[in-house]
Structures are given as structure tokens and as C-alpha cells.
LUMZA-563633 format. One line per field, with one value per residue (C-alpha): residue number from 1; residue in three letters; x, y, z. Coordinates in Angstrom, 2 decimals. Example, Ala and Ser with C-alpha at 12.3 -4.5 7.8 and 13.67 -1.06 7.14 Angstrom:
2
n: c(1:2)
res: c(ALA:SER)
x: c(12.30:13.67)
y: c(-4.50:-1.06)
z: c(7.80:7.14)
! end
This chain:
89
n: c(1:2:3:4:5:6:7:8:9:10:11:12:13:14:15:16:17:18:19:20:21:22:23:24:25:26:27:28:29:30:31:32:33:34:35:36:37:38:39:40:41:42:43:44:45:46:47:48:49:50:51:52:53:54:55:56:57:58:59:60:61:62:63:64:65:66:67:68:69:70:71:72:73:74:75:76:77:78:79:80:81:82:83:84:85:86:87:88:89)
res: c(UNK:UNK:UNK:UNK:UNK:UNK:UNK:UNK:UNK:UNK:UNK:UNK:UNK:UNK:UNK:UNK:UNK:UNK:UNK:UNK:UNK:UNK:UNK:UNK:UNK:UNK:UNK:UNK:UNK:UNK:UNK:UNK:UNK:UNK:UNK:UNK:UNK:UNK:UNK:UNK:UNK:UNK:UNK:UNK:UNK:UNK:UNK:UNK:UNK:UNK:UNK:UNK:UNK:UNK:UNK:UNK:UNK:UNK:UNK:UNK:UNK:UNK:UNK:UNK:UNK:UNK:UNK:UNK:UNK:UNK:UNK:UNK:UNK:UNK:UNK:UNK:UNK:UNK:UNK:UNK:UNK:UNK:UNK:UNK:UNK:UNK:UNK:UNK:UNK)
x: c(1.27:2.55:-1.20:-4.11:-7.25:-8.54:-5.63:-6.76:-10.30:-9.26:-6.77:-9.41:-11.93:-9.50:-8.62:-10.95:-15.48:-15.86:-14.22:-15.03:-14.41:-11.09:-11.45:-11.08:-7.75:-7.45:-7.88:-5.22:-2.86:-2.87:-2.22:1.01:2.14:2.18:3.12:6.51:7.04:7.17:9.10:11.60:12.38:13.08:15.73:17.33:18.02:18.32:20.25:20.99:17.40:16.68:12.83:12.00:13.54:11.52:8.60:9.08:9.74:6.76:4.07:5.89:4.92:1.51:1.19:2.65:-0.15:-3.04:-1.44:-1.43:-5.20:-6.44:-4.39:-6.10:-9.75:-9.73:-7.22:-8.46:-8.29:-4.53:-3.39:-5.62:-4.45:-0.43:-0.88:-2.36:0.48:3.21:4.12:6.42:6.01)
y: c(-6.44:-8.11:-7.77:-8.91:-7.71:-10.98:-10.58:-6.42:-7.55:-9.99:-7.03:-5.07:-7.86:-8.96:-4.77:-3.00:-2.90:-5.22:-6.49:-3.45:-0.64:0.76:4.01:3.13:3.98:0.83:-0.54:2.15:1.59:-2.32:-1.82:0.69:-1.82:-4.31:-1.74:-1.13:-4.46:-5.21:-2.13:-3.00:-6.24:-4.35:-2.78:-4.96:-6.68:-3.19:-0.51:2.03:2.10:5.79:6.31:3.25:4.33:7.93:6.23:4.52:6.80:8.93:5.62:5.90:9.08:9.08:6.06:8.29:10.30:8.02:6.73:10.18:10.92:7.84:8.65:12.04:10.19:6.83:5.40:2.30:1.65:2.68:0.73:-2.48:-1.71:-1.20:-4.94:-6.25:-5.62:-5.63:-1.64:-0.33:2.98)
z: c(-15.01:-11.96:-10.36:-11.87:-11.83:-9.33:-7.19:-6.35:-5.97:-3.27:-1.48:-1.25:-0.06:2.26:3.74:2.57:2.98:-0.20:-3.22:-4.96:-2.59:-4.44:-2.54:1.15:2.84:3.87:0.89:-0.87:1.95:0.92:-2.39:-1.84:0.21:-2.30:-5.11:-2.50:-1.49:-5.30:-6.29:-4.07:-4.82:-8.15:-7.22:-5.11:-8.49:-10.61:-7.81:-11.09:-12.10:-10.54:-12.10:-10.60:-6.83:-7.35:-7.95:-4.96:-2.91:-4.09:-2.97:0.20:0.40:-0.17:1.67:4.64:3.81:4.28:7.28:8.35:7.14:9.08:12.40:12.70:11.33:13.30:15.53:15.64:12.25:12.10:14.35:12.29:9.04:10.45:12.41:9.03:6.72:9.47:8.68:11.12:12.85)
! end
């Protein structure tokens, strides 16, 4: 696995309310954006792999969706967790 458990303890230290809070969209929103960043580099390297691109596309959408979720719940936090991770929007 190309993220240990250590390494998703300290993402969701560092984003999210604690080490162990999995379930906070911040927290979520971290870890799709390290599940893309790492997809993609896939496929930079593999452009015919075409599971690999849906799934992809699929975390960008329900990363979309969180984004979405905390727009309409907290503005504040948006805007945080998209100057964070350096998200464009």
C-alpha cells in the first residue's frame, strides 16, 4: 500500500480534530487528495490503464462532494481546507 497506516494518522492529525478522527470532511478531503495526487502520477506513467482513470475520476467526484457539503455547512472551513492542500476552485 502506498500509505501506511502512520502516514493517515498524521493526515488526519495534521487536517482533521485528532489523529483518529477518520470521519471529518476535512480529514476525507485530505486523504482524496492524496489518493488523486497519487493516482495520477499513475497514469502519467500508465495512459491505457482505464480502471485506474475511472477510479479517479470517481474520488474526484466525491471529493467535489465534500467540498460541496462543507461550502453549504461552513465557509470558513472551505476556504481552510482549499488553502491547505492548494485545491483550485
Amino acid at each position: 500500500m502506498y500509505l501506511t497506516k502512520e502516514q493517515k494518522q498524521e493526515l488526519f492529525a495534521k487536517h482533521g480534530k485528532g489523529k483518529n478522527d477518520t470521519g471529518s470532511a476535512e480529514g476525507q478531503i485530505a486523504l482524496f487528495t492524496q489518493r488523486i495526487s497519487h493516482l495520477s502520477a499513475h497514469l502519467k506513467n500508465n495512459r491505457k490503464d482505464y480502471v485506474t482513470e475511472r477510479s479517479l475520476v470517481m474520488l474526484v467526484g466525491k471529493r467535489r462532494a465534500l467540498l460541496d457539503y462543507l461550502i453549504k455547512k461552513d465557509i470558513l472551513r472551505y476556504r481552510a481546507i482549499i488553502k491547505e492542500l492548494g485545491i483550485r476552485k
